[in-house]
C-alpha positions as CSV (number, residue, x, y, z in Angstrom):
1,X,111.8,101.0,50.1
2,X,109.1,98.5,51.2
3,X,105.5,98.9,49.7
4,X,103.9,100.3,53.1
5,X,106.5,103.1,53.2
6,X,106.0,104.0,49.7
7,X,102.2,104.5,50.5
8,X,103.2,107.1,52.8
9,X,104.6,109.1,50.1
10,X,103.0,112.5,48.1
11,X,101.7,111.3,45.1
12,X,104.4,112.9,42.8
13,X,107.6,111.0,45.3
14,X,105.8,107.7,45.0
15,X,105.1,107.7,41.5
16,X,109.1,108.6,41.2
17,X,109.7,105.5,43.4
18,X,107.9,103.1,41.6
19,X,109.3,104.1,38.0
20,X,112.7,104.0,39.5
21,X,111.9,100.3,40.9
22,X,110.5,99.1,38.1
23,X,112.3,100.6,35.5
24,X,115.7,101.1,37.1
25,X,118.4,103.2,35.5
26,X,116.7,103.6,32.2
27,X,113.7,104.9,33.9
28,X,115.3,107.5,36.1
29,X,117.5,108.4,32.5
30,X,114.0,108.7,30.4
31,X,112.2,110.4,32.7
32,X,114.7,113.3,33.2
33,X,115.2,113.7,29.4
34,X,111.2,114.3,28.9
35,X,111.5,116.9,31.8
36,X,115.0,118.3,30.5
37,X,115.7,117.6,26.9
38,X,118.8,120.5,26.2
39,X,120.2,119.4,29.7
40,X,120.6,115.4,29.0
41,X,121.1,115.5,25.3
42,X,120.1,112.2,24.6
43,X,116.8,109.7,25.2
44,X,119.4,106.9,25.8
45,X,122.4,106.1,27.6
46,X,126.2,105.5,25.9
47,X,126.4,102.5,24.7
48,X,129.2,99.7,25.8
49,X,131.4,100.4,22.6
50,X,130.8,104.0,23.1
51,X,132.0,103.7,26.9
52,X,135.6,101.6,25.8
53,X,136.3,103.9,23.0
54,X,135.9,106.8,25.2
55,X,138.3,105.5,28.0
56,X,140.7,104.1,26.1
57,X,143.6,106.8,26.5
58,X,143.4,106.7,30.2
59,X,146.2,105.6,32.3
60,X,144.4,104.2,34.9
61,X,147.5,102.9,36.9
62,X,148.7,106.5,37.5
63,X,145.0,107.8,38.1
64,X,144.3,109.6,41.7
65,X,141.5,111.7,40.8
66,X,138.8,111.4,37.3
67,X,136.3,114.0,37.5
68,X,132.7,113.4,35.5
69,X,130.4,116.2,34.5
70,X,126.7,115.1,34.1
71,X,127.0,111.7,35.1
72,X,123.2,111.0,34.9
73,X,122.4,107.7,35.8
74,X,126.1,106.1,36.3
75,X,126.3,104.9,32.4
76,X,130.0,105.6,32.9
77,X,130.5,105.4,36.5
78,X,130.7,102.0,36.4
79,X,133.0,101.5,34.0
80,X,135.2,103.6,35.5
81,X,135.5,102.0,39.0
82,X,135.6,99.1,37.5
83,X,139.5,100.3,36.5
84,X,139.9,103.2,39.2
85,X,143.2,101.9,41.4
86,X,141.6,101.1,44.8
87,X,142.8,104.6,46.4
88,X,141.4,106.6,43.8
89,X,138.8,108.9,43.9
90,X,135.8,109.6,41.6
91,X,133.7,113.0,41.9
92,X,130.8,112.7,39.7
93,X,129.2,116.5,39.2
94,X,125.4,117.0,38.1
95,X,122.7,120.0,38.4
96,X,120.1,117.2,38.6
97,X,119.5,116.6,42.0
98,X,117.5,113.8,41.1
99,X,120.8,112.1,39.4
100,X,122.8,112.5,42.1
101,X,120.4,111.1,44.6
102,X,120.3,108.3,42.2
103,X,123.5,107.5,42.4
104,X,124.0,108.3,45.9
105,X,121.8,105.5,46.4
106,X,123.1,102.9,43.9
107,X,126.9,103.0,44.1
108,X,128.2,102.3,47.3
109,X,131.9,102.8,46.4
110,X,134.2,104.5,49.1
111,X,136.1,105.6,45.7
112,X,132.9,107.5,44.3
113,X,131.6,110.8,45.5
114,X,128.8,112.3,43.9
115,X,128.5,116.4,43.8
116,X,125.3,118.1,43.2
117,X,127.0,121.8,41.6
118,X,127.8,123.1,38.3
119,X,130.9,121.7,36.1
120,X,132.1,125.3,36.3
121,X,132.8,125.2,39.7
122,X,134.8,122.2,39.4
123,X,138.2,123.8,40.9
124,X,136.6,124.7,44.1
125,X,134.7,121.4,44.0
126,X,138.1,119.1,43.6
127,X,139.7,121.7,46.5
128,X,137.1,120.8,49.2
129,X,137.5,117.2,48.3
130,X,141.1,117.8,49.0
131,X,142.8,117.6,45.9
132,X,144.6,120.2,43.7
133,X,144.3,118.9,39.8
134,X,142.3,115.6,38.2
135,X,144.2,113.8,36.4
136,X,141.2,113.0,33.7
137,X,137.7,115.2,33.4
138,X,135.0,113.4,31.7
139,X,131.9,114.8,30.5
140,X,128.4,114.4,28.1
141,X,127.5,117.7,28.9
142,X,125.6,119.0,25.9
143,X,127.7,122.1,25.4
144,X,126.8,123.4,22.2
145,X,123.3,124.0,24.1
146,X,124.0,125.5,27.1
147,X,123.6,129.0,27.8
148,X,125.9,131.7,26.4
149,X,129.1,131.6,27.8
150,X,128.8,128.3,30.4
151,X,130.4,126.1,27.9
152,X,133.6,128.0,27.9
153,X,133.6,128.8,31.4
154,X,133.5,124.9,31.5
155,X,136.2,124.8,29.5
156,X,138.6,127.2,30.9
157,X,138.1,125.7,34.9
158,X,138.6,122.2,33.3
159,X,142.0,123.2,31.9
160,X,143.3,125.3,34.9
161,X,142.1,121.8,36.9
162,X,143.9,119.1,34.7
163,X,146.8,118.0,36.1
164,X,150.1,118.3,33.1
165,X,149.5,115.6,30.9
166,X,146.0,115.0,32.2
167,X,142.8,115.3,29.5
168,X,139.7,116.3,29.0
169,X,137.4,113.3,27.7
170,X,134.2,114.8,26.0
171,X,131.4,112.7,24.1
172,X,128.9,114.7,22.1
173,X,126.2,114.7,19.4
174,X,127.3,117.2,17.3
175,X,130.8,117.9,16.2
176,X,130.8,121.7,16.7
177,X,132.3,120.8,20.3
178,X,135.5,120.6,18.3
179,X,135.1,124.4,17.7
180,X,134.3,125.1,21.8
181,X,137.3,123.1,23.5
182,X,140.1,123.6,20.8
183,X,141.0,127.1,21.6
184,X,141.4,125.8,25.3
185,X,143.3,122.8,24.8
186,X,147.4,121.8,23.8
187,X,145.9,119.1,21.6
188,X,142.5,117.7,20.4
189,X,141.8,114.4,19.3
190,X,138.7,113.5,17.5
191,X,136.6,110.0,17.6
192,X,133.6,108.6,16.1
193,X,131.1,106.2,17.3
194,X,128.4,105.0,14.8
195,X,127.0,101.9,17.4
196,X,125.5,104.8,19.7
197,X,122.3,106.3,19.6
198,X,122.4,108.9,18.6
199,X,126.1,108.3,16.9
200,X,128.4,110.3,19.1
201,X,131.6,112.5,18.5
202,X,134.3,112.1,20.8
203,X,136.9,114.4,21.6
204,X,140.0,114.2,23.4
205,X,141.6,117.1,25.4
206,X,144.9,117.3,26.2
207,X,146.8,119.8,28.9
208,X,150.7,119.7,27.8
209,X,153.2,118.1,30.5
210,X,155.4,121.0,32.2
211,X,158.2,119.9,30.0
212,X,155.8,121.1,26.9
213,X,155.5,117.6,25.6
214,X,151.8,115.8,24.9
215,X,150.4,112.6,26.0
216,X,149.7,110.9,23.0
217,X,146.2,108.6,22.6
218,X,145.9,105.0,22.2
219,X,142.0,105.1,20.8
């Protein structure tokens, strides 16, 4: 956006503008944590180390379709297309319109579709994209915090969405997620990440193959 365009902006768009120009990805992140603390969870992006332990377990090779709840600024996104097989496809779902206009606007991928809906709705959101299961859903949704209910609605459509011997990759900031996916899941692994801010739990969710048998991790 060129400086005489922004000057034809309301006051509240081009004071949006020039933080995201100035301050990027951290200043779109910041600014939607101050206006929605319980929704983002965290003042600051996963770090690198938090991003490779997370992702480890995926087969990427076999991967048609990874699924991301709450991808905020694209902290992940890019990690992933950087190992997404070239006719993949990425859906990245967030309530903040403001995220997905973000990335909208700074990932140019054919791969990479970004969703503004709830995580909830995720089966009828993979369906219109034309796909029956993801192989991988990722998400940092804070879901000890949402409101009664949502996160095991979550939960429930993720499972039903998986693909056998797909997974459910969840990073949070409390471990009490083990309590919410656990009763959903075939298996759950657990991870820790100390080099995060804040230090992160990470779980690992796994739907059983039709033959009954598990995927095993490699974190």
């Amino acid at each position: 956006m060129q400086s005489n365009d922004l000057a034809q902006l309301p006051l509240r768009q081009r004071i949006k503008a020039r933080a995201e120009r100035t301050f990027g990805a951290w200043g779109v992140f910041f600014r939607e944590f101050v206006k929605h603390p319980r929704m983002v969870g965290s003042v600051v992006p996963s770090s690198d180390r938090t991003i490779r332990k997370m992702l480890a377990p995926v087969d990427w090779p076999n991967v048609k379709l990874f699924v991301e709840y709450g991808p905020g600024v694209g902290t992940f996104c890019r990690a992933v297309l950087d190992h997404l097989p070239r006719g993949a496809t990425y859906i990245a779902i967030d309530t903040n319109p403001d995220f997905i206009r973000y990335l909208r606007k700074t990932i140019p991928d054919s791969r990479f579709i970004a969703v503004h809906g709830s995580a909830a709705d995720v089966e009828s959101i993979i369906a219109a994209h034309g796909f029956d299961h993801a192989d991988y859903v990722l998400s940092g949704l804070p879901l000890s915090t949402l409101p009664d209910g949502i996160a095991d609605q979550i939960a429930t459509a993720t499972y039903r969405a998986l693909t056998p011997g797909g997974a459910f990759l969840v990073y949070q900031f409390t471990s009490f997620t083990d309590q919410l996916i656990r009763p959903y899941f075939d298996k759950v692994e657990r991870g820790f990440e100390a080099w995060n801010v804040p230090p992160c739990f990470l779980f690992w969710g796994w739907k059983a193959r039709d033959d009954g048998s598990l995927t095993r991790g490699h974190h």
